[in-house]
N, C-alpha and C positions, 0 to 999 in steps of 0.2 A: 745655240741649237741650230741646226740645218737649217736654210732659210725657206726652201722649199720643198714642198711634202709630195712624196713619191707615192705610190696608189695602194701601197701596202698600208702605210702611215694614214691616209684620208681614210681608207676601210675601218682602220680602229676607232681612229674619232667619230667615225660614223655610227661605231657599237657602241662607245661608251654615249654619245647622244642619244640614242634608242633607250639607255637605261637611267639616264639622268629624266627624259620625257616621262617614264614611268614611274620617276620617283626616289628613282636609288643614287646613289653613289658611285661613280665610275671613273677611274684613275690609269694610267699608262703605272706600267709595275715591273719592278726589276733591272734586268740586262737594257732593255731598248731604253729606258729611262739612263741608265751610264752612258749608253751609246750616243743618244740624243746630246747628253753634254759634252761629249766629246765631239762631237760633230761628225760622228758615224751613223751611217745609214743605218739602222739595226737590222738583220735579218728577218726577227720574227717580232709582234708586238704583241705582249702580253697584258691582260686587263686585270686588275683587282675591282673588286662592288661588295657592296652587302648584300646586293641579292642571291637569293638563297638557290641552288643551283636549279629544283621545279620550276623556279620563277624566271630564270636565266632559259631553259629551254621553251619556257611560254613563250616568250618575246623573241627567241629566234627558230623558228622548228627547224632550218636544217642545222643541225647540229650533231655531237658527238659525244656522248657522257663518258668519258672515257675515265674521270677519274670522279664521277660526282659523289662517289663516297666521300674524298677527300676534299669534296668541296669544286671537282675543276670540269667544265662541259667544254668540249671545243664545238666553239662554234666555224661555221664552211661558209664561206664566204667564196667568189669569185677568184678575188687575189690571192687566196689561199683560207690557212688556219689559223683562227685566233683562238687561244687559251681564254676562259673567264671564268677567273677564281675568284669564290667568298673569301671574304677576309676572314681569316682563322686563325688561332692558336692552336697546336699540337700536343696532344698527350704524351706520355711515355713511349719512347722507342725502345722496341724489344729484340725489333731482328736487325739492327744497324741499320736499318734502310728505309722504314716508313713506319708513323707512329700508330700505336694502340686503337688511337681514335681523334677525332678534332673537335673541336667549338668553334662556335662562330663567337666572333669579337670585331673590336674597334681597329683603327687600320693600324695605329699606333703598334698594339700589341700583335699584330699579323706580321709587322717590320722586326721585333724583335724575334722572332723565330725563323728566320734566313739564316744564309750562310754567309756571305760579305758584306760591312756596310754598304758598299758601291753598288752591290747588287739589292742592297734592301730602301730603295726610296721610290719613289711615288710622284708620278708627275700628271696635274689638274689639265686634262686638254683643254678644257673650257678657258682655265685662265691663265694658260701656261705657265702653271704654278708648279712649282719642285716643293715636294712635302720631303724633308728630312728626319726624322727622328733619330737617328743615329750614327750621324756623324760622316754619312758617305761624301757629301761633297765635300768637305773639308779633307777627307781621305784620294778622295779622286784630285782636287790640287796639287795634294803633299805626294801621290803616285805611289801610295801605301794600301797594299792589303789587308785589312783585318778583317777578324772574326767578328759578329755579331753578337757581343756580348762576353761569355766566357767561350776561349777557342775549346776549350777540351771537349766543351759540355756539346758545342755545335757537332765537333769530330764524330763523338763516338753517337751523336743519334742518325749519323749519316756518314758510314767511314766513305764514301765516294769523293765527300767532299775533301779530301786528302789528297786526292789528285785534283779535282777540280782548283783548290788552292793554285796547284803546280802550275796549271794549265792557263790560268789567271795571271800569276805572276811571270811567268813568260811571256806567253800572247801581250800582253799593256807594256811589259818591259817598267812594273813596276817592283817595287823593296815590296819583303815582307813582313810585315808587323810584328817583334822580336818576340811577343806572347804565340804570336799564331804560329809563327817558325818552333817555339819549343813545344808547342801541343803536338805539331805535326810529328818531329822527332819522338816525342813521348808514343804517338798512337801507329805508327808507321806501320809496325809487326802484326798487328791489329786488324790491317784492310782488309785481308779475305774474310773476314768475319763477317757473316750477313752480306754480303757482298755478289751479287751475281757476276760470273765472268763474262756476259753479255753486257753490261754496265760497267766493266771496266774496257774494255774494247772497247765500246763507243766513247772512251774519254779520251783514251790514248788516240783515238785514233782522230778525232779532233786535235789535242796536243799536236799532233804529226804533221796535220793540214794544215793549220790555220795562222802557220807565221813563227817562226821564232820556236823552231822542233829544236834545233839544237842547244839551244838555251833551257828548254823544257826537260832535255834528257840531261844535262849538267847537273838540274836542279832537282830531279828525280833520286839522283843519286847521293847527291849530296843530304838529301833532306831522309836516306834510306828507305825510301820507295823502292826505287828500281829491283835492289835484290828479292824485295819481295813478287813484284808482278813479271819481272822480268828478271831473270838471275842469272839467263845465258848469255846479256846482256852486259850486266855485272863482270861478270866473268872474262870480262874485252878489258878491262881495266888494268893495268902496268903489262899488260902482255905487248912486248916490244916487236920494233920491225925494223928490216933492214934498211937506215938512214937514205942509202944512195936510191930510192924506191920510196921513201916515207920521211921525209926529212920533218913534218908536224907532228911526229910521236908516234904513239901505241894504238891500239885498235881504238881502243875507243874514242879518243882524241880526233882519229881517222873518222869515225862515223860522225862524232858530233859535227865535224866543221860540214861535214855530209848536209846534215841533216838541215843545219843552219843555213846551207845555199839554197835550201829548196823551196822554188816559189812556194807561194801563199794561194790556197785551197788549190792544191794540188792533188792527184788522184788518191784514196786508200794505198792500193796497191805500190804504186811509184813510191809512195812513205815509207812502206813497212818493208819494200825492196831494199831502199837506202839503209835503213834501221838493220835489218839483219842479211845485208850483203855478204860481210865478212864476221856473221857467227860460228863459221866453219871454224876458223882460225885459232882461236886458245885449245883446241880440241887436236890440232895438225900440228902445232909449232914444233919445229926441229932445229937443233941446232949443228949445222955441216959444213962447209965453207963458210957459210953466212947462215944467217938466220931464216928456213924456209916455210912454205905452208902448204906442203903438197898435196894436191886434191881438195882444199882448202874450199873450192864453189862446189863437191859434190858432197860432201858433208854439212853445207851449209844448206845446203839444200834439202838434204833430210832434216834437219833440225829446222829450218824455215816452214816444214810442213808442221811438223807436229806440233808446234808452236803459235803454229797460225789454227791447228785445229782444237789444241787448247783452248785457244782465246773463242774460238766458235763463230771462226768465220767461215761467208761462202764457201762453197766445197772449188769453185769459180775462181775465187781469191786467192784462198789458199794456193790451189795450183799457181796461177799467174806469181804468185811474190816465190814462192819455191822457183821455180821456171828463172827469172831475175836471179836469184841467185847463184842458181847453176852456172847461168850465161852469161854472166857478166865478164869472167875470164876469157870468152871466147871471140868475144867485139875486136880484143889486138888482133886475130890472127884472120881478119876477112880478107885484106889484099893481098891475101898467100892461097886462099880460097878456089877451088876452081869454080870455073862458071855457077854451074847447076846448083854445088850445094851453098854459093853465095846467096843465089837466090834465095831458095828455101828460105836461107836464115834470118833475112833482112824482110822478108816478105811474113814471118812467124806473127800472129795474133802478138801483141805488145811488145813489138822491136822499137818501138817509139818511144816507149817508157826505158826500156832497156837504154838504149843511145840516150838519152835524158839522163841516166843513172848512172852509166860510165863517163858523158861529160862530169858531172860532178865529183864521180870519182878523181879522175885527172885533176880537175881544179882542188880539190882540198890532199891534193899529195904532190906529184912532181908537176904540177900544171903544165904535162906537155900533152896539145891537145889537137896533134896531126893525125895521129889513127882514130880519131872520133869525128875531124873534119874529113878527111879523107873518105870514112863512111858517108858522111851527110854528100857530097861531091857525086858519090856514085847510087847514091837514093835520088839525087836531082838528075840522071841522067838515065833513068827506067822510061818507060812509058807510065804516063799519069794515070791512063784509064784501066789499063792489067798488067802489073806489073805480075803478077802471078795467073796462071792460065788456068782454066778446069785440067783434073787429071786424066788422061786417060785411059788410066786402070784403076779399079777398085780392087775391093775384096772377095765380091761376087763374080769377076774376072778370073781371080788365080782358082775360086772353087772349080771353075769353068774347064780351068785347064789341067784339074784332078791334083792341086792340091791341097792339102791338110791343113783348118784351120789352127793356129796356132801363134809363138808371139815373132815368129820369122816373116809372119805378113807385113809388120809396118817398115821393114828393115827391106824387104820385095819395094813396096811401094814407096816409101821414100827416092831408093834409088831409080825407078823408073821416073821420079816425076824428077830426080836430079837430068836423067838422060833427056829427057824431056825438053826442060829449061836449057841446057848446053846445045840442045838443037840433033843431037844423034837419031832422036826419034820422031815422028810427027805422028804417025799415026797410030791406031790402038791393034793393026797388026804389025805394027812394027815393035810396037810395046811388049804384044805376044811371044815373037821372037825375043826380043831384050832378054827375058823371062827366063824361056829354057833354056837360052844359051851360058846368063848368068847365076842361073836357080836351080841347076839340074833338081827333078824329083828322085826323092829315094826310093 
């Protein structure tokens, strides 16, 4: 275990002191408990007690019942949120996703109702004791996934944990337990069942973040997830490209090694960019001289929305990962660029992500990666403090000048601020003029 405790970690043992003082039982539980043996910081530290969650809000009033039906009150600390759940066994799951009802029980029987052994042990802060009942540390040696008990029976009273498995066995870059691999297989078809598409987002998109994305979409597919949560994804698979351009294979091959270079808690956005860059692509394939995908980023672009609005993300998001994909084809062609609309381009809300997304593109295809430095070279050569200037013309401007709102305004001012940035204009009558000379009104 870590030899030194970081202020999130002293916070916890701090709670579970508070409830050992009054009598109860108080234990580190779960993930931070693997994490700890691993000699990872853990994120977040979770508490299991017997005390009963009234009794759990007595002793700390700022707090958060946010699940105390189920047993779980967060409590608000300084360094953040601690979870502190009774120990409980679960009833009948009815809607795939949280049980009927629960009891309170012994910690024992609270362990076998988890999802992975590694995720279900127990560790005594008082006596830096590891409570095992089920095999986790022998499983965390051996770098083996299992189920807690029977995998199938875990599955179907939580199909989330189907991907959590995935996301598990990627992230640790551990094997998976041959029972729990064939539950998965069995239950795959199964996940939207009960299943909120806000809870599958936040899994994927952990998957995406947190290390080891392209390992996770291999294993996605393999384990027959993927076509179900993502099928336009699926869809990238044998669809071939042209070698002297993709010499690592097909799309999808192309996105995993993607996904696989991309650092570790890296943004949403930047992930799900990488992820469905090139979804346009099975949908464009032509075969002509050579194998082409025309229009390939504005197709994917439509399909990166609706996609991203399925899943139910920001409306924020969504756009920014659409946007990504649009422009990702459009990074080669900046030092052909004139001045003004270089600008604009390089200066666009997450061109940082973009140039992030097309280095990687380069490096997992022809790793030729002069027009992505060549970018970076002429982003180090702007001025630091405005590289982009206010405009000086809006919208409230052209009404000025009589004319009709409509959608030839952003196309008006676009190119004014292109005139702008090239230097032809400086002032807002000079912009004036720009205006009618290149906008006649009708």
């Amino acid at each position: 275990m870590t030899p030194e405790r970081g202020p999130k970690e002293q916070a916890a043992r701090d709670i579970c002191a508070v409830l050992r003082k009054a009598g109860f039982r108080a234990l580190f539980a779960g993930g931070c408990v693997r994490d700890l043996l691993m000699g990872v910081e853990p994120k977040d530290y979770d508490i299991a007690t017997n005390a009963l969650p009234e009794q759990v809000m007595t002793l700390f009033p700022r707090n958060a019942p946010v699940g105390a039906a189920f047993g779980v009150v967060m409590v608000i600390r300084p360094e953040g949120l601690f979870e502190v759940a009774t120990f409980r066994t679960d009833g009948p799951y009815l809607d795939g996703r949280r049980p009927a009802e629960v009891s309170y029980c012994a910690e024992e029987e609270d362990a076998a109702r988890r999802d992975f052994t590694i995720n279900a042990m127990f560790l005594d802060p008082e006596r830096d004791e590891v409570i095992d009942s089920v095999g986790g540390r022998d499983d965390l040696a051996s770098r083996v996934l299992r189920a807690v008990g029977d995998p199938a029976a875990r599955f179907r009273e939580d199909k989330l944990r189907l991907l959590r498995a995935v996301r598990f066995t990627a992230r640790l870059g551990f094997a998976l337990d041959p029972d729990t691999r064939a539950a998965i297989l069995a239950e795959a078809d199964s996940l939207h069942a009960g299943v909120s598409v806000e809870r599958v987002r936040e899994e994927l998109v952990k998957m995406f973040t947190e290390g080891r994305a392209g390992t996770a979409l291999a294993l996605l597919e393999e384990m027959g997830l993927l076509a179900v949560v993502l099928p336009e994804i699926q869809a990238m698979k044998g669809v071939e490209q042209p070698p002297e351009y993709h010499p690592e294979g097909d799309v999808f091959t192309h996105t995993r090694i993607m996904l696989e270079l991309l650092p570790e808690d890296c943004t949403p956005t930047l992930a799900m960019g990488v992820l469905l860059h090139d979804v346009g692509k099975p949908v464009t394939q032509t075969f002509e001289d050579r194998i082409r995908f025309n229009n390939h980023d504005k197709a994917g672009a439509h399909m990166a929305r609706e996609i991203t609005q399925r899943l139910r993300f920001s409306n924020q998001e969504s756009a920014r990962i659409a946007w990504l994909a649009e422009s990702h084809m459009r990074v080669g062609a900046i030092p052909q660029m004139r001045e003004g609309k270089r600008r604009l381009f390089v200066t666009e809300p997450g061109f940082d992500e973009l140039l992030q997304l097309c280095r990687l593109d380069c490096l997992s295809s022809h790793r030729d990666l002069k027009g992505v430095e060549w970018v970076q070279q002429y982003l180090a050569s702007l001025p630091a403090d405005a590289p982009r200037p206010p405009r000086l013309f809006n919208g409230n401007d052209l009404l000025l000048l009589g004319y009709k709102a409509g959608p030839q305004f952003s196309k008006i001012l676009a190119t004014v601020e292109e005139a702008q940035l090239e230097g032809t204009i400086s002032t807002k009558g000079e912009a004036a003029e720009f205006v009618r000379q290149n906008f006649p009104r009708e």
